[in-house]
C-alpha positions as CSV (number, residue, x, y, z in Angstrom):
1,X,-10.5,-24.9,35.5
2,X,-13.3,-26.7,33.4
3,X,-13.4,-25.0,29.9
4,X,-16.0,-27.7,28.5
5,X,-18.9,-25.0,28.8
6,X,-16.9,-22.8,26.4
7,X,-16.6,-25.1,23.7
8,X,-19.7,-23.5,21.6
9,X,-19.2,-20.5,23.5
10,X,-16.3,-18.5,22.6
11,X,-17.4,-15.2,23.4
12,X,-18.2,-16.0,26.5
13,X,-14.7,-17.3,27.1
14,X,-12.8,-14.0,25.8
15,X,-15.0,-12.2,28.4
16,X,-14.8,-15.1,31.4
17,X,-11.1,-16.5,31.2
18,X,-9.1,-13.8,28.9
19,X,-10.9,-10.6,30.7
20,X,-11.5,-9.1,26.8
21,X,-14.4,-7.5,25.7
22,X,-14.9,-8.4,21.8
23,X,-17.0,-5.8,19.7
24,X,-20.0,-7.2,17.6
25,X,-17.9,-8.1,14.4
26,X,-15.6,-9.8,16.6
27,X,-18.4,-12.3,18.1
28,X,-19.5,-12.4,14.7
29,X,-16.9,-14.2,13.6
30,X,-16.2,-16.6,16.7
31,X,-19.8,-17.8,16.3
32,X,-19.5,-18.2,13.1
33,X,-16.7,-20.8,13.4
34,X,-19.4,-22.9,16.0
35,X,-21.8,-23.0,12.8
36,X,-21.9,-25.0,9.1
37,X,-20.0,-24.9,7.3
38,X,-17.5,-24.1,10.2
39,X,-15.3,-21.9,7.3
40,X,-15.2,-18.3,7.8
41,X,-13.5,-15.8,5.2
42,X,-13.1,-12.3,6.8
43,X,-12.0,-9.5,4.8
44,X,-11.0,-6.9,7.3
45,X,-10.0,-3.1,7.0
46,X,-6.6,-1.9,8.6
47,X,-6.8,-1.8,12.8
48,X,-10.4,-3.5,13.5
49,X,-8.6,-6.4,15.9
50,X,-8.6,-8.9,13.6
51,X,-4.9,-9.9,14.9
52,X,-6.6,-9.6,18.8
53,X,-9.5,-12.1,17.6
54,X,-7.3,-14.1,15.9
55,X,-5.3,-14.6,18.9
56,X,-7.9,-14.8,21.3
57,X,-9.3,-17.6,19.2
58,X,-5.9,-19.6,19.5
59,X,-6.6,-19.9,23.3
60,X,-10.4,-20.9,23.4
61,X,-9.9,-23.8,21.1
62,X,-6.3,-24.9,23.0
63,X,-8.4,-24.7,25.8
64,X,-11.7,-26.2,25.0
65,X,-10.7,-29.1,23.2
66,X,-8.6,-32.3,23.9
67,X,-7.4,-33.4,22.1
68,X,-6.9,-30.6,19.7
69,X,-4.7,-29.1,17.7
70,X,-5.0,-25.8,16.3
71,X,-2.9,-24.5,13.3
72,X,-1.4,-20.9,12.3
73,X,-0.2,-19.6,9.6
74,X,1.1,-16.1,7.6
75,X,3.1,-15.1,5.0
76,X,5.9,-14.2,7.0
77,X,8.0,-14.8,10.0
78,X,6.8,-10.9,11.5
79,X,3.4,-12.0,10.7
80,X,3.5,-15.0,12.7
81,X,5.8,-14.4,15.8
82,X,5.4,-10.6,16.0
83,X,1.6,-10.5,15.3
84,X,-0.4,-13.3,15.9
85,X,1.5,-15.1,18.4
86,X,2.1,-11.8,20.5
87,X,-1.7,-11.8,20.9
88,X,-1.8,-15.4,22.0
89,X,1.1,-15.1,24.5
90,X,-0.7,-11.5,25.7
91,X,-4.2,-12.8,26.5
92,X,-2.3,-15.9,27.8
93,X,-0.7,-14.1,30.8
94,X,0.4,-16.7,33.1
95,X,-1.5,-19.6,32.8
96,X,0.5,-22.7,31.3
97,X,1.2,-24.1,28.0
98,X,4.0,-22.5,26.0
99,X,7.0,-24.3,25.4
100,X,9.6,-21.8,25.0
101,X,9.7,-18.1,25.9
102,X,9.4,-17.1,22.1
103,X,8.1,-20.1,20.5
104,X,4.8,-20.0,18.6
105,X,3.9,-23.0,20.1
106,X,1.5,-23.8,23.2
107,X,1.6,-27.8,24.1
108,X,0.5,-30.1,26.7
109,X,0.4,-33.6,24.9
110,X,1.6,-34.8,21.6
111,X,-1.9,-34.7,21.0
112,X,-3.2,-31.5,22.3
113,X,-0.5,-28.1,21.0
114,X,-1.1,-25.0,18.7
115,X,1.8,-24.2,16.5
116,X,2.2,-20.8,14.4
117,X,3.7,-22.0,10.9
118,X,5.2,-19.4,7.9
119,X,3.4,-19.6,4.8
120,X,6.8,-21.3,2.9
121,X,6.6,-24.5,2.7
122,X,2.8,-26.3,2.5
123,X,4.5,-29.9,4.2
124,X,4.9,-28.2,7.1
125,X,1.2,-28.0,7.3
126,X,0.3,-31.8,6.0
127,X,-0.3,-34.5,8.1
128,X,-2.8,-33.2,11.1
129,X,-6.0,-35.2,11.2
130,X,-7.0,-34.9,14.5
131,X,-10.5,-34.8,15.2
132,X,-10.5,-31.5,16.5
133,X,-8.3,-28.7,14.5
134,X,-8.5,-25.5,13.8
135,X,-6.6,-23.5,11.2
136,X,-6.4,-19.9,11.0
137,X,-5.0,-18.2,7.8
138,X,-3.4,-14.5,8.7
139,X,-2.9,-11.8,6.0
140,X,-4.4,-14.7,4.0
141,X,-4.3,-13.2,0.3
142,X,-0.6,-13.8,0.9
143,X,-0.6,-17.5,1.2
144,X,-0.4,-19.7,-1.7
145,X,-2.4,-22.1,-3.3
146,X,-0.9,-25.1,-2.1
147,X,-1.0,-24.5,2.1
148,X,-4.9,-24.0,0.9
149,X,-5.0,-27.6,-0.5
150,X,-3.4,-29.0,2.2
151,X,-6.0,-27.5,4.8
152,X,-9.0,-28.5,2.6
153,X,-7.3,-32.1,3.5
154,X,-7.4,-31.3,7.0
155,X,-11.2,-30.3,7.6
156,X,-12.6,-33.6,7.0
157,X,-12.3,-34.9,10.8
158,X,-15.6,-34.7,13.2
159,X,-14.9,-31.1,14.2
160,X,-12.9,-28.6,12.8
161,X,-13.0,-24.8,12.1
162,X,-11.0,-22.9,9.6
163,X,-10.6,-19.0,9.4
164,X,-9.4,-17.0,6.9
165,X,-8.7,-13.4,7.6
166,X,-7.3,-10.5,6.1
167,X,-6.7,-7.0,3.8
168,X,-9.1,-7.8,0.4
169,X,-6.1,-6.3,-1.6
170,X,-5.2,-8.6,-4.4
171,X,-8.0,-10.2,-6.9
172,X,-5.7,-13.1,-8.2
173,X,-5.4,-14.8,-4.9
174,X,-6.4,-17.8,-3.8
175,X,-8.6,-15.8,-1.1
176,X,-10.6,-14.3,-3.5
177,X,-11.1,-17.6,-5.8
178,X,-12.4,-19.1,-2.5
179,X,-14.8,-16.2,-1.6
180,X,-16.5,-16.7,-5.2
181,X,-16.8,-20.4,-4.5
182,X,-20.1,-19.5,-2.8
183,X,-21.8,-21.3,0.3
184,X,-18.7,-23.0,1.4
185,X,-17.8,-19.9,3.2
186,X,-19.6,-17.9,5.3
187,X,-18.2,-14.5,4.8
188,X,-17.7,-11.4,6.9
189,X,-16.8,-8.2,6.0
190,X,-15.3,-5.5,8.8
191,X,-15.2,-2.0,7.1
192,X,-13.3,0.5,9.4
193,X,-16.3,2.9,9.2
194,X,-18.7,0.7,10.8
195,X,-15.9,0.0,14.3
196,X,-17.4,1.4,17.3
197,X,-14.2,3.7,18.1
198,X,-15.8,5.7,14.9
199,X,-19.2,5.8,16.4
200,X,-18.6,6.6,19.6
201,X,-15.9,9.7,18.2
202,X,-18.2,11.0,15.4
203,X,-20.9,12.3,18.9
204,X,-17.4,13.4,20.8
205,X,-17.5,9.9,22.8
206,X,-13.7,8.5,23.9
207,X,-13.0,5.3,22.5
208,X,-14.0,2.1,23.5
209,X,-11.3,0.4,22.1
210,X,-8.3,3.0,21.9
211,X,-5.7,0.9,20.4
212,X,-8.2,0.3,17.3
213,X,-9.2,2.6,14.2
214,X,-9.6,6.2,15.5
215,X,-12.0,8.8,13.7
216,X,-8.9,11.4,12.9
217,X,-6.6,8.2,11.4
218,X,-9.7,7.3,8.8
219,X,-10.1,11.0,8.0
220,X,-6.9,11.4,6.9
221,X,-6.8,8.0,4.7
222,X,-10.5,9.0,3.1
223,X,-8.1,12.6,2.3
224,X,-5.5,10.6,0.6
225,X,-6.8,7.4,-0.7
226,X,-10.5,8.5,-1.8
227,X,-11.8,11.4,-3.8
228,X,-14.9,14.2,-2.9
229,X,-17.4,14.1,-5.2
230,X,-21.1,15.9,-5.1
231,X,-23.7,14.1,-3.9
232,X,-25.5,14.2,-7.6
233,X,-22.1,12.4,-9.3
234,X,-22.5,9.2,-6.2
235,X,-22.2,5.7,-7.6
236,X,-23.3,2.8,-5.9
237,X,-19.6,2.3,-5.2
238,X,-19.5,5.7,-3.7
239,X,-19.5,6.4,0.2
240,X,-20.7,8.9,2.7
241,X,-18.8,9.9,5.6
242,X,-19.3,13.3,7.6
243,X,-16.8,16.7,7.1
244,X,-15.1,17.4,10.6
245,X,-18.0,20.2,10.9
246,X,-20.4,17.5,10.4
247,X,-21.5,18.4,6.8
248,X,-22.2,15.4,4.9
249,X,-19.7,14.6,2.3
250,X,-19.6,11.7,-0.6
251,X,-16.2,10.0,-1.5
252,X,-15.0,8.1,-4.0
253,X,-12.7,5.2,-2.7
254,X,-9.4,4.2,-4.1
255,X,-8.3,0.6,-4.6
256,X,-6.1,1.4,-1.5
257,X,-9.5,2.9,0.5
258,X,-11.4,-0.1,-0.9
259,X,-9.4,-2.9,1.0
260,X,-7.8,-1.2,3.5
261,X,-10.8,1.1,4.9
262,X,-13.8,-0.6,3.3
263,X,-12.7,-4.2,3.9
264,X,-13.9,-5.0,-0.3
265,X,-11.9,-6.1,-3.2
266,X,-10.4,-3.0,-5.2
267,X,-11.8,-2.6,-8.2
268,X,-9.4,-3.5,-11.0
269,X,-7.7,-0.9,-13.6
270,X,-8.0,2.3,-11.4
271,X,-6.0,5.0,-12.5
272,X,-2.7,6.4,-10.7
273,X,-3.8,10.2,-11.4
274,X,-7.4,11.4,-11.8
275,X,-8.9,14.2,-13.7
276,X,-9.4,16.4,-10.4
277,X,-6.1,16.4,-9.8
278,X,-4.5,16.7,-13.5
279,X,-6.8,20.1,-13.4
280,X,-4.9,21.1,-9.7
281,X,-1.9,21.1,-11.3
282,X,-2.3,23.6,-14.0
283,X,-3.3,26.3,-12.2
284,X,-0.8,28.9,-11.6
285,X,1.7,28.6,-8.6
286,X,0.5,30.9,-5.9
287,X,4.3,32.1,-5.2
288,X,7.0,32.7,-7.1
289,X,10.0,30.2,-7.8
290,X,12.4,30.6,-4.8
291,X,15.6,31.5,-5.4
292,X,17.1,29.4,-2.6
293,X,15.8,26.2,-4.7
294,X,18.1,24.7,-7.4
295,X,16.8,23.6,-10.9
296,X,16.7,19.8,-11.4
297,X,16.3,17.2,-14.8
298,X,14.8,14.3,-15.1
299,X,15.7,12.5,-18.3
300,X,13.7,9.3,-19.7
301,X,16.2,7.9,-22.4
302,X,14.5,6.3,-25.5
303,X,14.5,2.3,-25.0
304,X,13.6,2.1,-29.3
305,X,13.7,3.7,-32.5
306,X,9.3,5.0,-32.2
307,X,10.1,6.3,-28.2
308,X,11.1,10.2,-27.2
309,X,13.7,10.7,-25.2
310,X,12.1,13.0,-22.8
311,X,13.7,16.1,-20.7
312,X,11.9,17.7,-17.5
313,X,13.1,20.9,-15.4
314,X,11.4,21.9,-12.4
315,X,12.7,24.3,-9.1
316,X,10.8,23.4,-6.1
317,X,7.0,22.8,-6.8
318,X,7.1,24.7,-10.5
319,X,7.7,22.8,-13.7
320,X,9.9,25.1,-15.7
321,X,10.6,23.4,-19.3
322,X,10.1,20.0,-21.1
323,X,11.5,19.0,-24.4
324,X,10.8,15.2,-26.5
325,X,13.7,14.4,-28.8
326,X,13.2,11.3,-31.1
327,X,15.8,9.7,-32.9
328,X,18.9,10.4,-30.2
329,X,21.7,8.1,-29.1
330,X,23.1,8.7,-25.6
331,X,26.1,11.0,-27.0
332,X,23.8,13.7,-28.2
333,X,21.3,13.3,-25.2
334,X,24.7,13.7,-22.9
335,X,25.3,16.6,-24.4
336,X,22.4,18.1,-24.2
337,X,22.3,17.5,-20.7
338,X,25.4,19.4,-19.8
339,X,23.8,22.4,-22.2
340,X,20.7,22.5,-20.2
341,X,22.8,21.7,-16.8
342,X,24.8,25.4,-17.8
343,X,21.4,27.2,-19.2
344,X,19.6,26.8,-15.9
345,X,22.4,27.2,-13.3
346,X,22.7,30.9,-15.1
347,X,19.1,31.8,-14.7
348,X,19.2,30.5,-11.4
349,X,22.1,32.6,-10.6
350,X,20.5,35.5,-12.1
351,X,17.5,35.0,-9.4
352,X,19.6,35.2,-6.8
353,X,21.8,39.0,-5.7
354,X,23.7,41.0,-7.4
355,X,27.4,39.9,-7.1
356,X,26.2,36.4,-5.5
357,X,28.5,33.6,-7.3
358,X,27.7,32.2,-10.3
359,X,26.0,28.8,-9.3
360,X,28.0,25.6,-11.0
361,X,26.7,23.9,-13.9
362,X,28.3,20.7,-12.5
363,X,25.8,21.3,-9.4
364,X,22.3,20.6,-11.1
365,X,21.0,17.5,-10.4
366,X,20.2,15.1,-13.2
367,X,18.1,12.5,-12.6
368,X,18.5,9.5,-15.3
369,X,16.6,6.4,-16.0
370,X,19.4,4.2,-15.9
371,X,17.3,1.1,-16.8
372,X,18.3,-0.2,-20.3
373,X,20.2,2.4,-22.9
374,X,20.2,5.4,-20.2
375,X,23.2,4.3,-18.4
376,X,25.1,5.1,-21.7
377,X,24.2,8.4,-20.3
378,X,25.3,8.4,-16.7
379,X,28.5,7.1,-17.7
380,X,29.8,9.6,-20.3
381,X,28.6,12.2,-17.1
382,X,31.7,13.4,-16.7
383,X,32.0,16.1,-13.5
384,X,28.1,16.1,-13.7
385,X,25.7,15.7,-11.1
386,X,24.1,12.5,-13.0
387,X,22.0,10.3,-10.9
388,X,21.2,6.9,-12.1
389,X,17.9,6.0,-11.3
390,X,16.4,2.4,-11.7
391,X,12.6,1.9,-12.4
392,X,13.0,-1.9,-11.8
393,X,15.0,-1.1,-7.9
394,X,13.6,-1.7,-4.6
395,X,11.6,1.6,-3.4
396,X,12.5,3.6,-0.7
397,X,9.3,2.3,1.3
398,X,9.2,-0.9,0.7
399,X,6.0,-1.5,2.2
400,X,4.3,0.8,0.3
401,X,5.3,0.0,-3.6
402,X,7.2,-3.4,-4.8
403,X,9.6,-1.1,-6.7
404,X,10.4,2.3,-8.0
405,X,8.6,2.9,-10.8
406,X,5.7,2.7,-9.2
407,X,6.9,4.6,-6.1
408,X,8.1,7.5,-8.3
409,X,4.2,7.4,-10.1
410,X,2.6,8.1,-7.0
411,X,5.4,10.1,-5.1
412,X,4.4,12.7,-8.3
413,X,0.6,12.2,-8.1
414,X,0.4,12.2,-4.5
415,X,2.5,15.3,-4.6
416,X,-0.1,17.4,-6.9
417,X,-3.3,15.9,-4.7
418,X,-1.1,17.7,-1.4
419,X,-1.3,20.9,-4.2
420,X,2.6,20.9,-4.2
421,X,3.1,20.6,-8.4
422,X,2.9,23.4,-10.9
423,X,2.8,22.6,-14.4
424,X,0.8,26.1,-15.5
425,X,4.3,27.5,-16.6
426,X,4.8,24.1,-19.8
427,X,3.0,25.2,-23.1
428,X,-0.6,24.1,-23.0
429,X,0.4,21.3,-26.0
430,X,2.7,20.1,-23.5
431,X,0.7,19.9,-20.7
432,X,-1.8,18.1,-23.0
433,X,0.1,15.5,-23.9
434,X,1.7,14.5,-20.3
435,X,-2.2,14.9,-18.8
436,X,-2.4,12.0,-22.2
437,X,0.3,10.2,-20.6
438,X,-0.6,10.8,-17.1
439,X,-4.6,9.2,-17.1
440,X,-3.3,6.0,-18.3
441,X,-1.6,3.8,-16.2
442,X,-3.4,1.7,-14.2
443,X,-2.4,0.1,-10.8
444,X,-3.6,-2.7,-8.4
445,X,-2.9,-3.6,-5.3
446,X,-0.3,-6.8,-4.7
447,X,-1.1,-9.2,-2.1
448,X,1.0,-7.3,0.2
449,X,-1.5,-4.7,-0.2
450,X,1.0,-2.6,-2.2
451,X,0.4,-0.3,-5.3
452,X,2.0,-1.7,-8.1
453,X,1.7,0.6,-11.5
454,X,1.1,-0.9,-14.5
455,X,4.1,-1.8,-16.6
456,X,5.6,0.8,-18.9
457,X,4.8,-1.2,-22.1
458,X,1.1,-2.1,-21.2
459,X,0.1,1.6,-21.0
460,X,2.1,2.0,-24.6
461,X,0.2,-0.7,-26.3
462,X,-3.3,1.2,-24.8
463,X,-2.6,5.2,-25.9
464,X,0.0,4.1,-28.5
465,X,3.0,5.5,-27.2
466,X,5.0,4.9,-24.4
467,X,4.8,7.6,-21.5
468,X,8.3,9.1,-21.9
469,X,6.9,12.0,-20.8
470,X,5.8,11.6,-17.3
471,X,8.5,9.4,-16.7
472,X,10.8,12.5,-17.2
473,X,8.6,14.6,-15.0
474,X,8.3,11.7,-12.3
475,X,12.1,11.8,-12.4
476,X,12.6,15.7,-12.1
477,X,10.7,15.4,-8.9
478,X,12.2,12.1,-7.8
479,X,14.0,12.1,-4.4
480,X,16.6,9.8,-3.2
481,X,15.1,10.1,0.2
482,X,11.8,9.3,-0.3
483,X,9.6,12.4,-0.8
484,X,10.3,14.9,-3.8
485,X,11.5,17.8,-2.5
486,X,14.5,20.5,-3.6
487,X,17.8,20.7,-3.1
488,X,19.1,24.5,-1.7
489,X,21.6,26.4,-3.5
490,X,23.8,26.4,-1.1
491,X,24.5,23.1,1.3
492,X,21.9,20.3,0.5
493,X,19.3,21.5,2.4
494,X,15.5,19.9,1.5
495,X,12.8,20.6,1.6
């Protein structure tokens, strides 16, 4: 088949020779790549087919052009074979040109192939001058510096066209720097809100799209990554977006809803907890402690001589007790430890029956920070239920946080915006100082799109102490399993 009418046309040759209908945003973007200066920079939101476009795009300029070369790339391996490439090899079907059955390759002349590349090394993607090339960039605020330079050598042939698309998560990438360089760019932004799956479901249409951003999916993200706020407290910043009963309803996005609903860049220095919340949490508990639930410690040991070795109790949702020691080495904190281990194993046993067994000391967990001096604790633990806990470990969802001090930040926050944490039962001082500790830290997103909290002495240096505090409680309701729940009095039931 002749494909020379499709070489401006690329639109027309998703919907002639792959059979696939692009949305507006989509053709958008194809065009855009026909056009000066031939560079586009698309900062998409999660699920808008930006992976579908992006493979579809592979196959118009393989086809339209020889020779022609057209170049891949993506931060990882996933990105490249199971993302990309899958599209490609999809909206391929059966007509020729791949050279293996899992290679991201399509060739038919040493002159004339597409080839899907990992962001790692920046020679691999050196030495193509051809006069017609394209380059895509996937999940591009994850691609250094360098495989940019090396394409900026590339597009100086007589055709090329060079895409860029991606999450706007993280404002030190190269991504970003290009954005602000202006009119070399033209840039497109695809917010989830404006897909026409939302459209069509907000009047009680079925999808067009079904495999894209559904309404329920966005509702739940604008619940857990975005704020309501009355319409008299909007910002320019601020969004609207209708209740399920159709009531209008402003929010106020999140870095996370910023990038990965509103397709913008996050603002920087947002705050892990917010004042909304911190005010959820110190109302009182609707229920009672259950009696089922055993007590558990959370324990942040002093790193230096000015920082408060802090101690946190909690039984299922309900903070019970906190205490700030300065001035302790690990022997006294141990035994302290063991003290509080026997004082809450007897009130829990005097929750439960008459004649029930007395509950073992030996059985309360303790979680520790065993970063630095704390693991002088969890080794004099004796028989105790210790549990070394490193801040600076992998998290249990790794795609989520880059390690687990931030994961156990917003395990805790996200817990108390769900309305499971009590704090009502702490001494107002108390409570005052961890909401102190708690509205400082500041996150951003990493270009993995990750929340990454602040580090420990950054927020010291800004309130003038450390946060030993909230690291305790963050600990108390840490879980190995990934979500903060309790352990049962009997067996190791969870929540």
């Amino acid at each position: 088949m002749d494909y020379a009418k499709y070489r401006t046309d690329p639109a027309g040759y998703a919907r002639d020779i792959l059979k696939v209908k692009w949305w507006a945003k989509q053709v958008e973007i194809a065009e855009a790549l026909c056009k000066p200066p031939y560079r586009v920079l698309v900062k998409a939101s999660h699920s808008v087919g930006k992976s579908h476009l992006a493979g579809g795009l592979v196959n118009w300029w393989y086809d339209t052009r020889f020779p022609g070369v057209c170049l891949t790339t993506a931060p990882t391996d996933r990105q490249v074979k199971d993302v990309l490439w899958k599209e490609v090899r999809r909206q391929r079907r059966k007509r020729p040109g791949f050279v293996g059955p899992k290679m991201p390759r399509l060739e038919s002349d040493p002159t004339h192939f597409a080839h899907g590349f990992t962001a790692r090394d920046a020679t691999s993607f050196q030495g193509q001058h051809e006069a017609s090339i394209l380059l895509i960039f996937d999940e591009a605020v994850g691609i250094d510096g360098d495989f940019w330079e090396a394409a900026e050598s590339m597009c100086q042939g007589a055709e090329y066209g060079w895409l860029a698309i991606f999450n706007p998560t993280d404002t030190t990438s190269r991504a970003y720097l290009e954005e602000q360089a202006g009119s070399r760019w033209t840039v497109i932004d695809i917010p989830a809100t404006e897909h026409p799956n939302i459209a069509a479901e907000l009047v009680a249409r079925p999808p067009e799209y079904p495999s894209a951003v559904r309404l329920n999916w966005l509702r739940d993200r604008l619940e857990q990554w975005a704020e309501r706020i009355e319409p008299g407290d909007a910002t320019p910043t601020d969004i609207q977006f209708p209740n399920p009963d159709g009531s209008p309803q402003w929010w106020r996005p999140g870095p996370l809803a910023d990038a990965r609903l509103l397709a913008r860049w996050p603002a920087s220095g947002c705050g892990v907890w917010s004042d909304p919340v911190w005010r959820s949490v110190e109302r009182a508990a609707p229920d009672p402690v259950p009696e089922r639930w055993l007590p558990q410690i959370g324990c942040d040991v002093a790193r230096f001589g000015e920082d408060w070795t802090e101690l946190h109790v909690r039984c299922g949702n309900v903070s019970l007790h906190h205490e700030a020691h300065n001035g302790w080495d690990t022997k006294r904190t141990t035994e302290r430890l063991k003290q509080m281990c026997g004082e809450w194993a007897q009130w829990a046993t005097q929750l439960r029956d008459r004649g029930a067994d007395p509950i073992d000391p030996r059985r309360i967990p303790v979680k520790v920070d065993d970063d630095g001096v704390g693991g002088g604790v969890t080794d004099q633990r004796g028989g105790f239920n210790f549990q070394a806990v490193s801040s600076a470990s992998n998290a249990n969802d790794k795609e989520a946080y880059p390690n687990r001090r931030s994961e156990l930040w917003f395990t805790v926050a996200d817990r108390a915006k769900r309305g499971e944490l009590f704090l009502s039962n702490l001494p107002a001082h108390v409570r005052q100082e961890l909401k102190r500790q708690a509205m400082a830290p500041t996150y951003k997103l990493d270009a993995a799109g990750r929340r990454v909290v602040e580090p420990k002495e950054d927020t010291k240096e800004r309130i003038g102490r450390s946060p030993d505090g909230m690291d305790a409680v963050n600990l108390a309701y840490y879980e190995p399993s990934g979500r903060g729940g309790a352990v049962a009095v009997e067996g190791s039931r969870g929540r």
